[in-house]
C-alpha positions as CSV (number, residue, x, y, z in Angstrom):
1,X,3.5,-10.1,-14.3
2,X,6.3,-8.8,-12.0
3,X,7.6,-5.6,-11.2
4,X,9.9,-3.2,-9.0
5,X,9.1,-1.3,-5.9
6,X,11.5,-0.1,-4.6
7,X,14.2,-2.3,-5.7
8,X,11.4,-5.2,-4.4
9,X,10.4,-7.4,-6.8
10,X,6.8,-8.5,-6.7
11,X,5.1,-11.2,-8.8
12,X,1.7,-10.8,-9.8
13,X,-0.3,-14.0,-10.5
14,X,-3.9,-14.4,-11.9
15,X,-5.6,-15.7,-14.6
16,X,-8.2,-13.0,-14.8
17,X,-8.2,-9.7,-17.5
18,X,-7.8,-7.9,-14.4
19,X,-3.9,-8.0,-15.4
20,X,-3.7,-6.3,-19.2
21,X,-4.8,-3.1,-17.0
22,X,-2.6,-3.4,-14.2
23,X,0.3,-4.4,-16.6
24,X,-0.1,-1.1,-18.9
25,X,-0.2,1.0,-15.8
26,X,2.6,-0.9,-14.3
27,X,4.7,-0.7,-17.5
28,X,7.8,1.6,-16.5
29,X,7.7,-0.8,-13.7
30,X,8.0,-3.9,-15.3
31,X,11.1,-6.3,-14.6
32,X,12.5,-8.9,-17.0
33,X,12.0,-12.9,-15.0
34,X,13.7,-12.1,-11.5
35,X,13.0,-14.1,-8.6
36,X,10.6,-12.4,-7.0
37,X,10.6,-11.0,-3.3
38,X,6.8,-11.4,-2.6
39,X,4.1,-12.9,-4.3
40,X,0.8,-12.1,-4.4
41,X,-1.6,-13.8,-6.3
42,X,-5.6,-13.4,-7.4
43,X,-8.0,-16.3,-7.6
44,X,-11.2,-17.0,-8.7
45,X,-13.2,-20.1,-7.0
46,X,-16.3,-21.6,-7.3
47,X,-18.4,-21.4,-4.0
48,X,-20.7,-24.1,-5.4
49,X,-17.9,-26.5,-5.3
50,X,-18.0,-26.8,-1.3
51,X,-15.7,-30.0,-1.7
52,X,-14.2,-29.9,1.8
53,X,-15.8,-30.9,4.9
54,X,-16.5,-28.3,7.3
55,X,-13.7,-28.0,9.7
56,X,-13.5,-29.5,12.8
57,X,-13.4,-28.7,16.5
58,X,-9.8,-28.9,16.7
59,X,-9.1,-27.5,13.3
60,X,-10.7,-24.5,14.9
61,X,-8.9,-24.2,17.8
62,X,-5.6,-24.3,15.6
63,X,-6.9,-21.3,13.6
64,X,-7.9,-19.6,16.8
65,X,-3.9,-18.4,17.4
66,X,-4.1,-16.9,13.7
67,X,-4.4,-12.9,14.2
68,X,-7.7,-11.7,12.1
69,X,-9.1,-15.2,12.3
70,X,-12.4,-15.7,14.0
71,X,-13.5,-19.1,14.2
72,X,-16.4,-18.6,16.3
73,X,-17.3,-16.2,13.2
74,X,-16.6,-18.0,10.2
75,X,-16.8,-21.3,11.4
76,X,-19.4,-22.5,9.4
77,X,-18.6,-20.0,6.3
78,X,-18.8,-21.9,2.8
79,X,-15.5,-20.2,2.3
80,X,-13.5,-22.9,4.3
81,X,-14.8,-25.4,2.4
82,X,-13.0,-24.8,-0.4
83,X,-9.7,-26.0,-0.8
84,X,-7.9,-22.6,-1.9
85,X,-9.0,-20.9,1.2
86,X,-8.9,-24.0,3.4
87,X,-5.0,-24.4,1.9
88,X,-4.0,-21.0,2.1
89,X,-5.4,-20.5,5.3
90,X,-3.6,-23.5,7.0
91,X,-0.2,-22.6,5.5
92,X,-0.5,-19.8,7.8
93,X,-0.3,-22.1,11.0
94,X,3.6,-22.6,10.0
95,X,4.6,-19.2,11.3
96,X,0.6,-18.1,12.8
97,X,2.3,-14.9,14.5
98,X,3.4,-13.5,11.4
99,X,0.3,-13.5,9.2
100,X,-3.0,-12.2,9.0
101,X,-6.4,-13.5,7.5
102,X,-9.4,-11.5,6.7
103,X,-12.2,-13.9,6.0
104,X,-15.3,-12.3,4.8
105,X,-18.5,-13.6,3.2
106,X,-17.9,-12.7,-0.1
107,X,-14.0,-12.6,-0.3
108,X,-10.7,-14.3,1.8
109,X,-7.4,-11.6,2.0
110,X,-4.7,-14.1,3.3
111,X,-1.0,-11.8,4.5
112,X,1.7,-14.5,5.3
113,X,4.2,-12.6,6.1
114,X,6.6,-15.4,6.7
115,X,6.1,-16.9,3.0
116,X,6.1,-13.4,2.0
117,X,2.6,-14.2,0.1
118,X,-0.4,-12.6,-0.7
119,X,-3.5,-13.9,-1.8
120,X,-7.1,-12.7,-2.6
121,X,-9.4,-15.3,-3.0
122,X,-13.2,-14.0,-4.2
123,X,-16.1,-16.0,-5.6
124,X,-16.7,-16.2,-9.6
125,X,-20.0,-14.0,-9.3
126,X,-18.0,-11.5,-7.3
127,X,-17.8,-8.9,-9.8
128,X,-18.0,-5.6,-7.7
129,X,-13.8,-5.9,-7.3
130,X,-13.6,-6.0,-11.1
131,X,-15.0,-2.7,-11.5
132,X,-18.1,-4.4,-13.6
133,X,-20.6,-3.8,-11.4
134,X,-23.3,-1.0,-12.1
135,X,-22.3,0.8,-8.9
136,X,-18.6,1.4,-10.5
137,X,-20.1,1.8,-14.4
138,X,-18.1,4.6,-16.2
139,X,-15.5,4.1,-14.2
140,X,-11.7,3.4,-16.0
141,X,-10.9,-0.7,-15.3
142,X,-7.8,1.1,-13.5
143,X,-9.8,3.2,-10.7
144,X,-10.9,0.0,-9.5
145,X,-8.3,-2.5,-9.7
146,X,-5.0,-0.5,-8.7
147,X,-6.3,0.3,-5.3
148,X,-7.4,-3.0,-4.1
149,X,-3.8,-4.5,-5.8
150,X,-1.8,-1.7,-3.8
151,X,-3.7,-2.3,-0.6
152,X,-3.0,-6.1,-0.7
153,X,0.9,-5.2,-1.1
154,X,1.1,-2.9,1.0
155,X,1.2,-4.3,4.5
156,X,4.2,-6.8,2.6
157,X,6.5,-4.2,2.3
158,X,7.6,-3.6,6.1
159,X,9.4,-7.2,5.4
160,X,11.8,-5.4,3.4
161,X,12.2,-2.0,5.6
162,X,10.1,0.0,3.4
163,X,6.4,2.0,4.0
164,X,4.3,3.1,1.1
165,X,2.9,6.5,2.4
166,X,-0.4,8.3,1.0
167,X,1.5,11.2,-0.5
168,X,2.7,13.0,-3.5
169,X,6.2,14.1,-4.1
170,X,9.0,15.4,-5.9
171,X,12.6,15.6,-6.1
172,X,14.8,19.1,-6.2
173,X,18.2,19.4,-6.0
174,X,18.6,15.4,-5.5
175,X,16.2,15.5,-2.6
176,X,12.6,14.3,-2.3
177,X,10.1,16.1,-0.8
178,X,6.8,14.8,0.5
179,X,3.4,16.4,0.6
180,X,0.8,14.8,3.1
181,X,-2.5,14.7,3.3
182,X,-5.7,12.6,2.8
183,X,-8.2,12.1,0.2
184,X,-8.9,15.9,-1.4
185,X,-6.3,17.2,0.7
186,X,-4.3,19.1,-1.9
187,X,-1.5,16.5,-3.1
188,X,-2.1,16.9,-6.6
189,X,-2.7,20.0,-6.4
190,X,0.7,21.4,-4.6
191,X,2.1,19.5,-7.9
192,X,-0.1,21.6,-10.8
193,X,2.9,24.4,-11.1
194,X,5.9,22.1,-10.0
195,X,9.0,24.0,-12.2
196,X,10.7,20.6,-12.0
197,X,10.8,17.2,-13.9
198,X,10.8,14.7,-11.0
199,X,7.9,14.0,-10.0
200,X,7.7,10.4,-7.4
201,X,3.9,10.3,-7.8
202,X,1.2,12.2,-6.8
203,X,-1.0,9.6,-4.4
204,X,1.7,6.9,-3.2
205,X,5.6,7.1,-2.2
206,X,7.6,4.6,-1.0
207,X,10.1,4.8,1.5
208,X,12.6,2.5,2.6
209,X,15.3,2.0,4.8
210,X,19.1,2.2,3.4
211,X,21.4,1.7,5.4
212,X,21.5,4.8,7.4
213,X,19.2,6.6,4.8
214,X,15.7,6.7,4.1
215,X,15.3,6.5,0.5
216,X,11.9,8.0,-1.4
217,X,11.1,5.8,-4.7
218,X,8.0,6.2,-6.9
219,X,5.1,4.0,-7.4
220,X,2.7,3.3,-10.1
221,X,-0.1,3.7,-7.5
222,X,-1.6,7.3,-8.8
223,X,-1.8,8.9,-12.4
224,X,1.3,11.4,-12.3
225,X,4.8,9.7,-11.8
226,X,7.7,9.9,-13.9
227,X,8.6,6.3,-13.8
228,X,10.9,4.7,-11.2
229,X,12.6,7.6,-9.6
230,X,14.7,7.7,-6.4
231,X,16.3,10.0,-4.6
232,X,17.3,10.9,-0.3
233,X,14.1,12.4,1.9
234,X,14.8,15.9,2.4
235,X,11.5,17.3,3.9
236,X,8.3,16.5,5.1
237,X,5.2,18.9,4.2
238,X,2.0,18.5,5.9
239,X,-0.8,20.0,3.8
240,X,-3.2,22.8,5.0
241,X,-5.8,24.5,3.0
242,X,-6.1,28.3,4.3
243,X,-6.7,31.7,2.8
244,X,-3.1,32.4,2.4
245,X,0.2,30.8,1.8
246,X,2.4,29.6,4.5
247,X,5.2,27.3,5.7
248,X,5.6,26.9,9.0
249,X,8.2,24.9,10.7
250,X,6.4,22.1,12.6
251,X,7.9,19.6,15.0
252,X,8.5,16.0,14.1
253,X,5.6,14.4,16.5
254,X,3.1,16.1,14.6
255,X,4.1,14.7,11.3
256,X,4.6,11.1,13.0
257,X,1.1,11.3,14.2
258,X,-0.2,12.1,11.1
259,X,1.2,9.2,9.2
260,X,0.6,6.4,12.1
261,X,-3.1,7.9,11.7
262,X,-3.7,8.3,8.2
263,X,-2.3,4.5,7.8
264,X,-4.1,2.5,10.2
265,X,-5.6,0.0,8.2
266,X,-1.5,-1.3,7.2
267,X,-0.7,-1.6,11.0
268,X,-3.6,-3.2,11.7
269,X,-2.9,-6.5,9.3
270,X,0.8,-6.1,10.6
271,X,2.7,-8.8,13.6
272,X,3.6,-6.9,16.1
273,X,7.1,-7.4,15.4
274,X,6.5,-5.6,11.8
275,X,4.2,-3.5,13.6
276,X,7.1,-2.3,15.7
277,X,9.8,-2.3,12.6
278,X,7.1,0.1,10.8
279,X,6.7,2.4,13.7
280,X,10.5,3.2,13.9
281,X,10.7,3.7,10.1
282,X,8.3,6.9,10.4
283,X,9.7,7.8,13.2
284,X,13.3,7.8,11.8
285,X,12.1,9.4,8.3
286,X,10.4,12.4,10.1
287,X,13.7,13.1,12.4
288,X,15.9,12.5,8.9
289,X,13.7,15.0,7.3
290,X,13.0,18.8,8.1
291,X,9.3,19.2,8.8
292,X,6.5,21.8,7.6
293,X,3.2,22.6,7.5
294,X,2.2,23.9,4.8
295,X,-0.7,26.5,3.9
296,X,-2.6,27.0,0.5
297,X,-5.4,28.2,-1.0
298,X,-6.9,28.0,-4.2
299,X,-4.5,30.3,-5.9
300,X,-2.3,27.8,-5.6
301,X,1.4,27.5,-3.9
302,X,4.7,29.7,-4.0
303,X,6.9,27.4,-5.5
304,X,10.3,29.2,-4.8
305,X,9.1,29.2,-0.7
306,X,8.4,25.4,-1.1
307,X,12.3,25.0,-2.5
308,X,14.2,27.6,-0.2
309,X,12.2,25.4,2.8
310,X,13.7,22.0,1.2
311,X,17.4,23.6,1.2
312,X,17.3,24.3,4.9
């Protein structure tokens, strides 16, 4: 499967049914064969097939320079005896300051920034991730596939100048405006009496870098979105629930400090050089964009407000 973010293409590898839900949801998104940009790719192995010898005392201090790799940890783990993990995760010693492994006992994440690769390596009993599991029964496939998929792509994008954000937004008058907040924080529901047709998404946004431009594109990562959409970033809104409506001009540190907060988890798996390149991407969007906070309560939000705000 491969398809666009952001005018990044990203091929999708796995032999698991895990893809005929990823691939409706991804469909507006879906590119003809293109080379792709990144890969990232989802394996099964069998843990019983431990076919590799444990590694040894100066395979481990090799590893040791790998950021998120603790040898002292995992050195005996079953994982490394296997030789997707052992492969993937030695691949990483061609370039160890840009990549990142997270080796767990039930699952390897891999980030090789320099490859541009992505892989997820889980055990065939492992069926938790596959939404199959009682704990997730009655669940949609989607709810628990599309996260895990974003969040392994996610960190990838800062190669290409380009941050997904945990957002929704819209575009007015050819200029996107984001809504921030986390989980329950009101993104969706800013959206409900939207008077336009644009809508990015209403969980995920993309931006990237354009030359002198930071560009907002949609994603397939949330269940409103008008298909790949693009359009300048106008405004910045962070999200407040109060009694009464408000927008209040707020300065661009505050909004800065939101994101680097809300988003730790990507900058943690970054290099520092990426690390770094991320960093000034927020920073450069929030002094591109004017910045708001925004007030709401369950009555919902003053639509014309929200646009005269965007048109300063």
């Amino acid at each position: 499967m491969i398809y666009q973010l952001a005018g990044i293409t990203v091929e999708f590898k796995t032999d698991l049914p895990i893809v005929q839900y990823l691939r409706e949801a991804f469909r507006p998104f879906l590119v003809d064969e293109l080379k792709p940009d990144l890969s990232y790719r989802l394996h099964w192995f069998d843990p019983d097939l431990l076919v590799l010898p444990p590694i040894t005392d100066e395979q481990r201090e090799s590893l040791k320079i790998i950021p998120g790799f603790h040898p002292s940890r995992w050195y005996n783990s079953p994982l490394l005896r296997t030789r997707e993990v052992r492969q993937s995760v030695e691949a990483c010693l061609e370039r160890p300051d840009l990549a990142h492994v997270d080796l767990r006992l039930r699952r390897a994440i891999i980030h090789n920034f320099h490859r541009s690769d992505v892989q997820s390596l889980y055990p065939s009993q492992n069926e938790i991730f596959f939404g199959y599991s009682s704990q997730n029964k009655g669940q949609h496939p989607e709810a628990v596939t599309i996260p895990p998929h974003r969040n392994r792509v996610a960190p990838m994008l800062v190669n290409f100048s380009a941050l997904i954000l945990h957002c929704s937004g819209v575009v007015s008058n050819g200029l996107a405006a984001l809504f921030l907040a986390s989980d329950g924080g009101g993104k969706s529901t800013v959206l409900k009496d939207f008077p336009g047709q644009l809508v990015l998404n209403d969980d995920r946004v993309i931006l990237r870098r354009a030359a002198s431009r930071i560009i907002a594109h949609s994603t397939p990562f949330g269940r409103i979105y008008n298909g790949p959409q693009q359009a300048p970033l106008g405004s910045l809104f962070l999200l407040e629930k109060a009694s009464r409506f408000e927008i209040i001009p707020t300065p661009p540190s505050e909004v800065i400090k939101h994101i680097w907060d809300e988003h730790y988890l990507i900058w943690g798996i970054l290099p520092k050089a990426l690390r770094t390149r991320a960093f000034e991407l927020v920073c450069d969007a929030c002094k591109q964009a004017v910045t708001y906070r925004l007030r709401f309560s369950k009555d919902g939000v003053d639509w014309r407000a929200i646009e005269a705000a965007m048109s300063k």
